[in-house]
N, C-alpha and C positions, 0 to 999 in steps of 0.2 A: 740043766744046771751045770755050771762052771765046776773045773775041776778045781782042787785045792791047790795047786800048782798055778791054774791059773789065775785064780783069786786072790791068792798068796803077792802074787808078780802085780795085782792090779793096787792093791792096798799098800805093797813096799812103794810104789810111785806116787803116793800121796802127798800133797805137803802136811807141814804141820797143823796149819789149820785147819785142811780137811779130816784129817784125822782127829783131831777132837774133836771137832761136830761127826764124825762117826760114831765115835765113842759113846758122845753120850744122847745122840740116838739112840745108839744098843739101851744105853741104860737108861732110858726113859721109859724105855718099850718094857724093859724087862721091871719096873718098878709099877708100870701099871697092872701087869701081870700080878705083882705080889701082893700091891698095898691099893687095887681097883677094888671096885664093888660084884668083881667077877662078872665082869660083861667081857671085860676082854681076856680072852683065854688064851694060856698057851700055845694051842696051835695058830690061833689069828696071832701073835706074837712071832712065832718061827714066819711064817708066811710073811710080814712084813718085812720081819729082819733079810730073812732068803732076797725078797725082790730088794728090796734096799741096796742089798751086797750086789746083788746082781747090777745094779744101774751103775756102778760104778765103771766111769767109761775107761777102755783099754787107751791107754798114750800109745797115740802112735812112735815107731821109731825115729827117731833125729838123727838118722844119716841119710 
């Protein structure tokens, strides 16, 4: 797992775009969680979100 630092560094390089299709990824995930017929449970929720964040690819540097 990525650290918070490094996570932190991958999601500030985002555009704005991408960052709203994160967002509401998160809150998709988390609304099937609440208002599902309980198949998808919160830890398949963490576990999705987790690899999600994870994929998000590091920018290389521009110098």
């Amino acid at each position: 797992m990525l650290s918070l630092e490094q996570m932190k560094k991958r999601i500030t390089e985002l555009d704005g775009s991408d960052a709203k299709s994160a967002l509401m990824i998160t809150y998709a995930n988390l609304q099937m969680v609440k208002t599902g017929n309980g198949k998808f449970t919160s830890e398949e929720c963490v576990n999705q979100l987790l690899n999600f964040f994870i994929s998000i690819p590091e920018t290389k540097d521009k110098s």
